[in-house]
C-alpha positions in Angstrom: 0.0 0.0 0.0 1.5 3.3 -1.2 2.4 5.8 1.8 -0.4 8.1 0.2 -2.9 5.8 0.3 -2.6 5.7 4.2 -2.4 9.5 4.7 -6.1 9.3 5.9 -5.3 7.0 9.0 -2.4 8.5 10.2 -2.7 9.3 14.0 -6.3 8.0 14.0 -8.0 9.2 16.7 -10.6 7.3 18.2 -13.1 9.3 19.6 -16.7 10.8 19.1 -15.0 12.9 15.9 -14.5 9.5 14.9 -17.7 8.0 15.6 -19.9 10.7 13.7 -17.6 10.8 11.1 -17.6 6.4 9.8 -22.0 6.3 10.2 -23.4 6.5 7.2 -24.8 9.4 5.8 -27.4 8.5 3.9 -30.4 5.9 4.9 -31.3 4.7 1.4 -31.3 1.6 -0.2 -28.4 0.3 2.3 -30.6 0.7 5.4 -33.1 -1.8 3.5 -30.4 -4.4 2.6 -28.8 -4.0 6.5 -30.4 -1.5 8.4 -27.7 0.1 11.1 -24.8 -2.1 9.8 -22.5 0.8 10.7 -23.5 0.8 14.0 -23.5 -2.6 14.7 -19.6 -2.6 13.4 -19.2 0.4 15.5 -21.0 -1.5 18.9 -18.8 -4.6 18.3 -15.6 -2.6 18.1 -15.6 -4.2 14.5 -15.1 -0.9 12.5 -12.6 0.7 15.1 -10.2 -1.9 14.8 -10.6 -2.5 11.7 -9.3 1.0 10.8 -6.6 0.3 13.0 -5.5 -2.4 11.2 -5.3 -0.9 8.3 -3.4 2.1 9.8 -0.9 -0.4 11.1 -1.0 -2.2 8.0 -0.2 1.0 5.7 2.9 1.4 8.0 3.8 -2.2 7.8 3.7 -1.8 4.1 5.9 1.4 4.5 8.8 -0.5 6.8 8.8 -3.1 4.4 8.8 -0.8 1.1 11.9 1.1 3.0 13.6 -2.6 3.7 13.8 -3.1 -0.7 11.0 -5.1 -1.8 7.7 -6.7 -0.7 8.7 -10.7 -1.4 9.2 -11.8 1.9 13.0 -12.5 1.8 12.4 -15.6 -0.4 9.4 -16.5 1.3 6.0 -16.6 0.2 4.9 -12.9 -1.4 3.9 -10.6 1.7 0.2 -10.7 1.8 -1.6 -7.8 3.0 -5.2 -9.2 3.6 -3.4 -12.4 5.1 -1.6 -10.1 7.4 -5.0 -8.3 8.0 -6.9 -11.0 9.2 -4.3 -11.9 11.3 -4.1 -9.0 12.8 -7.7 -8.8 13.8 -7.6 -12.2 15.1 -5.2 -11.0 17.3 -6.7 -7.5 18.1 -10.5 -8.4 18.4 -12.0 -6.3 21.7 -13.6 -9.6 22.5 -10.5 -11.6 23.0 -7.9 -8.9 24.8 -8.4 -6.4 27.1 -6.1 -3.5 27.0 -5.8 0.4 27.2 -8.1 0.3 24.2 -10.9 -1.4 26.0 -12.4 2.3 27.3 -12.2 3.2 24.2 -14.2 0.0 22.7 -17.0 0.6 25.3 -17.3 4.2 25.1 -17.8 4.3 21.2 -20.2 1.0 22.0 -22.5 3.2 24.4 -22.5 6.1 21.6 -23.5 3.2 19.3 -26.8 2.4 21.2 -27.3 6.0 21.9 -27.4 6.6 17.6 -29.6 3.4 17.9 -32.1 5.0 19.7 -32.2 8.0 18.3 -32.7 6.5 14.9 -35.6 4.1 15.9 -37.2 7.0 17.3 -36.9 9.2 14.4 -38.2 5.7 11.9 -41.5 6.2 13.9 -42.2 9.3 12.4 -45.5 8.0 10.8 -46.5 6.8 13.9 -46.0 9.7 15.5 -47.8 11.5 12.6 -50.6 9.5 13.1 -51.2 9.8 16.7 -51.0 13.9 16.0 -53.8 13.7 13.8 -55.9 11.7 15.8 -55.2 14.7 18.6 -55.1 17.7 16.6 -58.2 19.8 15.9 -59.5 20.2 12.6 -56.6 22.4 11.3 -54.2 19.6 12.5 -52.6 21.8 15.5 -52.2 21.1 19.2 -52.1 23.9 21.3 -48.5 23.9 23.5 -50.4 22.8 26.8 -51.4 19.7 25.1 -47.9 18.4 24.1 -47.3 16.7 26.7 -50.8 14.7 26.5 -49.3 14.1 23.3 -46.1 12.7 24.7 -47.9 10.4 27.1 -50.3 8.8 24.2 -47.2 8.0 22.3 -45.3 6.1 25.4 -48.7 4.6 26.5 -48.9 3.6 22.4 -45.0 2.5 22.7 -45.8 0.5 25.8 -42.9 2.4 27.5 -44.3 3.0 30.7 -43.1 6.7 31.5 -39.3 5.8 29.9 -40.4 8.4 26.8 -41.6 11.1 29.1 -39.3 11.3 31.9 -36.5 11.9 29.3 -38.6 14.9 27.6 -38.2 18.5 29.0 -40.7 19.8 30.5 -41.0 23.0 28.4 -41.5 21.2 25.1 -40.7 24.2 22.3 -40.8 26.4 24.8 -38.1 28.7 22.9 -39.3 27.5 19.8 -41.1 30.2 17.7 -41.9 29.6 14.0 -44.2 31.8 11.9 -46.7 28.9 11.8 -47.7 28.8 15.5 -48.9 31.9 16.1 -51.3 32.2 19.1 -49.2 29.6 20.8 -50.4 26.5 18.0 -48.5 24.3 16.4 -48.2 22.4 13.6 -47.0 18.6 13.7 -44.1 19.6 10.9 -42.9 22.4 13.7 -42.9 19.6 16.2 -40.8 17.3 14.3 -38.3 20.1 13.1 -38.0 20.4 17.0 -38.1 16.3 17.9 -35.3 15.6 15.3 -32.9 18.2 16.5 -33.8 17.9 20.7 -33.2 13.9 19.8 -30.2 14.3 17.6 -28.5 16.4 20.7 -29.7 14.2 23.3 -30.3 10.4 25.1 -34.0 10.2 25.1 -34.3 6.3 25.1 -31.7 3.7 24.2 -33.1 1.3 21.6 -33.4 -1.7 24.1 -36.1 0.3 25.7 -38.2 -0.7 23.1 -37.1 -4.1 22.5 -38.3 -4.4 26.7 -41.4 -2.8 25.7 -42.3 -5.4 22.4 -41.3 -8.7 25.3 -43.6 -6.9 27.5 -46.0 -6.5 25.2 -46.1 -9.9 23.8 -45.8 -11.0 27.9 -48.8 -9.3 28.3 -50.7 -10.8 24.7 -49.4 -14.4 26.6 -51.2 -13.5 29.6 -54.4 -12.0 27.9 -54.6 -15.1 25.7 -53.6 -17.7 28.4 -56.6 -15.4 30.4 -58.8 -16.2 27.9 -58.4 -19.5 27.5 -59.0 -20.5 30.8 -61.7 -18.5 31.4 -63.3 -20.7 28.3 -62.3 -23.6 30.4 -63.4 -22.4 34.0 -66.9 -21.7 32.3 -67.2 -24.8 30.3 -66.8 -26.5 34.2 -68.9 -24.2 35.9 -71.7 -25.3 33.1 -71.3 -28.9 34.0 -71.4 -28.3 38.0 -74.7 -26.0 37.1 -76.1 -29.1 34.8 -75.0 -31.7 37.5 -76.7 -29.4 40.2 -79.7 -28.9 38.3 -80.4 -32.6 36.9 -80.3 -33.6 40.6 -82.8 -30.3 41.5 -85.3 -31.9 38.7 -84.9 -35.8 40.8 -85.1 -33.8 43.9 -88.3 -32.0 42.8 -89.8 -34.8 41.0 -89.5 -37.1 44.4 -90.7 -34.8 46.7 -93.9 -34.5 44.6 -94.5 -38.2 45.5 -93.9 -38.0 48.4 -96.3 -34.9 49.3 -99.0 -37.5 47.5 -97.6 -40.9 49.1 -100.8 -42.3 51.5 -97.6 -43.6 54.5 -95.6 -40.3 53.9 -98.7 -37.9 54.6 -99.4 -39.9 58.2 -96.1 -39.5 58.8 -95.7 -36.2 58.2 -99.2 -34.7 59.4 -100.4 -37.5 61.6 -97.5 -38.6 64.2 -96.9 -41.9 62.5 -92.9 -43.0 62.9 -90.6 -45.6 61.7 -88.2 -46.7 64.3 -85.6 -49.0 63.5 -85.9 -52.0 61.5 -88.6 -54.1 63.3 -91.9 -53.6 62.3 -94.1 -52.2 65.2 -97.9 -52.3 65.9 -99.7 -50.2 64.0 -96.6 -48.2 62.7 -95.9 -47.4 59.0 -94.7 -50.4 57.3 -91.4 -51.7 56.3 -91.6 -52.4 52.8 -93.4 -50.6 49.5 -93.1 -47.0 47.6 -92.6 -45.0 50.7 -90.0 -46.8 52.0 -88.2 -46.6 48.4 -88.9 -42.9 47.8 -87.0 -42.3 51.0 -83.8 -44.2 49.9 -84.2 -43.0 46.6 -84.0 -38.8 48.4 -81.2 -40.4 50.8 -79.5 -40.9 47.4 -79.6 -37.5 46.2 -78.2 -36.2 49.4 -74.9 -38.8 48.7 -75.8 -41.2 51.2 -77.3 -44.6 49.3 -78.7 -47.2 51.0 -76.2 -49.9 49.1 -77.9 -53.2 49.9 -81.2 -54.0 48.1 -84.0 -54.1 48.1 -84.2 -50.5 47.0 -87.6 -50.7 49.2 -87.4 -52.3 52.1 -86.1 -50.2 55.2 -83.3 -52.9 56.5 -80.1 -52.5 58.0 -78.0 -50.8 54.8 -81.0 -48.1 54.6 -81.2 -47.3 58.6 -77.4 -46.7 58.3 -77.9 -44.3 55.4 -80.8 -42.5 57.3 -78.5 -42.2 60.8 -75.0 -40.8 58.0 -77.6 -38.4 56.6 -78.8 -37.0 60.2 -75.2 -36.9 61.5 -74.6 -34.5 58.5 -77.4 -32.6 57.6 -80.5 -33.6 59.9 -82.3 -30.8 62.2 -80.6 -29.1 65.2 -82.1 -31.3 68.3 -83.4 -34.2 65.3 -85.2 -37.1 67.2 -83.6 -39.7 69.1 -82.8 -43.2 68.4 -82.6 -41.9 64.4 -86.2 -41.9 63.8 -88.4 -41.3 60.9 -90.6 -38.7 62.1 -91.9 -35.8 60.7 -89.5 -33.5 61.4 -86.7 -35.4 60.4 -88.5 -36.4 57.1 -89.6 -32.5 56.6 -86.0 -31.5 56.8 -84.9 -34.1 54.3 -87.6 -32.9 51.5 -86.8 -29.4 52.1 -85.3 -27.5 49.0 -83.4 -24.6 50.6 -81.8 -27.0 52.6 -81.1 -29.3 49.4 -79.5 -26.6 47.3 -77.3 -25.3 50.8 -76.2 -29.4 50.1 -75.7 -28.8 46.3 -73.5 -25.7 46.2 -71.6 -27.2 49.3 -70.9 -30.4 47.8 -70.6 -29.5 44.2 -68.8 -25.9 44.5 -68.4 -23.9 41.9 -64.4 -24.5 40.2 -61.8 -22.0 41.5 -60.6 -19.7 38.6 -56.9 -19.7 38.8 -56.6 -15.5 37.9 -58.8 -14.9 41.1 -62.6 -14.7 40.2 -64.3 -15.3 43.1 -67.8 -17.2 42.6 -68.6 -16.2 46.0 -70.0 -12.6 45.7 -70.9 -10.0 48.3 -73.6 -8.3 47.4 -76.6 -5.7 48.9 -80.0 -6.6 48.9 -82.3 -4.3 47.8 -85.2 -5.4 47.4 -87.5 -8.3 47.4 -89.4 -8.8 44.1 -93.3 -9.8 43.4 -93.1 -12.5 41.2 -95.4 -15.6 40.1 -92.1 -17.8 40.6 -92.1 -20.9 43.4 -88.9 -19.3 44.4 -88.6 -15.5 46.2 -86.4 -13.3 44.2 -84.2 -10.2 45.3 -82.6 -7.1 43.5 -79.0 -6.6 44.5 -76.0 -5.3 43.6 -72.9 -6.7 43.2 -69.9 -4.7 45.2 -67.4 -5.9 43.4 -68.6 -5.0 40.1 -71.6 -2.9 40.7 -73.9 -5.1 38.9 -77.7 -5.3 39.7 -78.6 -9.1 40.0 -81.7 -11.0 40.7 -80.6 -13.9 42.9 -82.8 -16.6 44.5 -83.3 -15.9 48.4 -84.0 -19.2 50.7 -87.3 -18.7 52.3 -85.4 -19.2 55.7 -84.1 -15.7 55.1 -87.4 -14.0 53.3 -88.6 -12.7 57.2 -85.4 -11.6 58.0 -84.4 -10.2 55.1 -87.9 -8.5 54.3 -87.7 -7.3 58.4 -83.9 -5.3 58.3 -85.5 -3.9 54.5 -88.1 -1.9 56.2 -85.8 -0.9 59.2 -85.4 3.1 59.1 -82.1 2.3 60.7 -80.5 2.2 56.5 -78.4 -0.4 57.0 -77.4 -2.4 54.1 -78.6 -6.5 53.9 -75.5 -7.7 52.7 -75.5 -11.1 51.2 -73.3 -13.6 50.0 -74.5 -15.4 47.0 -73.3 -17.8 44.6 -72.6 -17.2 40.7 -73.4 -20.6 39.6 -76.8 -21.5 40.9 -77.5 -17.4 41.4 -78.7 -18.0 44.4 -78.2 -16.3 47.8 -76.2 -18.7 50.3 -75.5 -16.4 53.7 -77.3 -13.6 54.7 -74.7 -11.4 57.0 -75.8 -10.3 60.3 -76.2 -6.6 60.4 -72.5 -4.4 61.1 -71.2 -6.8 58.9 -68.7 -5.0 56.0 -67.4 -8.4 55.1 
């Protein structure tokens, strides 16, 4: 290489001069092919030593020019590129540290500052855009709304405040052009300001918004996974409210033959009992439909009577009756685990059925929090022509009016703390499958 040719390397100086001086001017067709290719050279410490190397290399070339020849000495011909890539082997900021080093990281930080500066300046459409959809009908923002502008953009960016910490806070303030008079301004006098206030300063670093696309996509992830299990928590809760109400249908179809079984009835309005498994003097007996419409309930309520017949009362259906008391039977229920007719009242009654249902088929836990167990204020109790009593309330979570099934063993007290004057709320809990009110709360109760 001829001394001339390496005039432009002597005493290279590797500094910001430098830096500004090797990026490419233009961002044409180049920036299609490899966009930022200069500054990725520049960030890897690529370009830098490169230029060293040929700096080093055009003096080489000099020593041995001064020496008489270029053969080698009868050797193989001196190769420059061999000699070249040798030297970057040798030279690479990855593989040595040395009083270069500094100089490697500094001009990589100004490399990821030019990085962010131009993927700022590539979202000029964007930024356009977002103007427009601001702007009045003559396409200007007044200077007060600026930085409402600034905040749509990093809210749009997904930047979370990193855009607008890093603007001043008097945006344009000195800036006067002749087309924002009366303190307007145009989006073109914007960007004449943007590009120069981000061309002479750090705004945001271009990993900013590589954190703000995972984030993004983090938060698509979640949205989606969101989704998808709510489709799944709903498909469940659809077959706990079919199970619930296929076995409401069984329990509604056997209590209406029992209110018209002839052995039922005597129990139930007459005294008549049944009391263990003998049969006693002029007692109900044993054996038929009655005795198989009770086992058949007992079922419903989990506790079958496993040995047949499926009507006769023996041992395997006394044993069912005394699980069922033990679990669910009336406070202060009869002794010696009669059938009587308070005992059989509490087993055909349907508030106390569906307290069983919800209990032992709950609604499925939703794993983002959704609580199927809502508080919620009772209103009002509604006039209906419907078997069951209805009440208007309001959600507190959500502030949604339902109308939820109330048990009739809360329609007194409920209907009683309504017409207080003392305007306390009835709060409820309720559940969201069946829509039905499980616990009324005693009165001071918030919870």
């Amino acid at each position: 290489m001829a001394r001339t040719s390496g005039e432009a390397l002597k005493n290279l100086r590797l500094d910001a001069t430098f830096f500004h001086r090797v990026l490419q001017k233009d961002g044409g067709a180049m920036e299609v092919i490899a966009p930022d290719y200069d500054i990725y050279l520049m960030e890897t410490g690529v370009m830098p030593l490169l230029l060293q190397g040929l700096d080093a290399l055009s003096r080489h070339v000099d020593k041995l020019g001064q020496g008489g020849g270029l053969s080698g000495g009868g050797k193989a011909p001196f190769n420059p590129l061999t000699w070249l890539a040798q030297y970057l082997l040798r030279n690479h900021p990855s593989k040595i540290r040395d009083h270069r080093t500094p100089i490697y990281q500094k001009l990589g930080e100004m490399a990821n500052i030019e990085r962010g500066r131009r993927c700022l300046l590539r979202r000029r459409q964007q930024m356009q855009e977002e103007w427009e959809e601001l702007a009045n009908s003559n396409a200007r923002l007044i200077r007060t709304e600026l930085h409402q502008y600034l905040r749509r953009l990093d809210d749009k960016w997904n930047l979370e405040g990193a855009f607008m910490q890093n603007m001043p806070a008097d945006i344009m303030k000195t800036e006067r052009t002749a087309s924002s008079d009366e303190g307007d301004v145009t989006f073109l006098d914007f960007w004449e300001w943007f590009e120069g206030y981000v061309g002479s300063h750090d705004v945001l670093r271009a990993s900013a918004f590589d954190i703000a696309a995972r984030r993004k996509e983090e938060a698509e992830r979640q949205a989606k996974r969101a989704e998808e299990d709510m489709v799944r928590h709903e498909k469940v809760m659809q077959e706990v409210l079919e199970l619930r109400r296929g076995l409401e249908d069984q329990f509604a179809s056997i209590c209406a033959d029992m209110y018209t079984d002839e052995v039922i009835t005597q129990i139930i309005n007459k005294g008549a009992v049944i009391q263990g498994i003998q049969e006693q003097d002029g007692g109900p007996s044993l054996q038929g439909v009655h005795i198989e419409l009770i086992i058949s309930m007992l079922r419903l309520w989990g506790f079958p009577a496993e040995a047949p017949p499926a009507d006769t009362w023996n041992e395997a259906a006394l044993a069912a009756w005394q699980l069922w008391l033990e679990a669910y039977g009336p406070d202060g229920s009869s002794p010696h685990s009669r059938v009587d007719s308070v005992n059989l009242r509490r087993l055909m009654d349907r508030d106390a059925f569906q307290a069983f249902l919800i209990q032992a088929y709950p609604a499925p836990e939703f794993e983002v929090g959704v609580e199927m167990q809502h508080t919620v204020e009772v209103r009002n109790i509604l006039i209906t022509d419907d078997i069951d009593v209805l009440v208007e309330a309001v959600d507190e979570e959500t502030g949604q009016t339902r109308q939820l099934v109330l048990p009739e063993g809360h329609v007194e007290e409920v209907r009683r703390r309504l017409a207080a004057s003392s305007g306390e709320p009835v709060l409820a809990r309720v559940d969201l499958v069946s829509h039905r009110v499980t616990t009324v709360l005693p009165s001071g109760n918030g919870a």
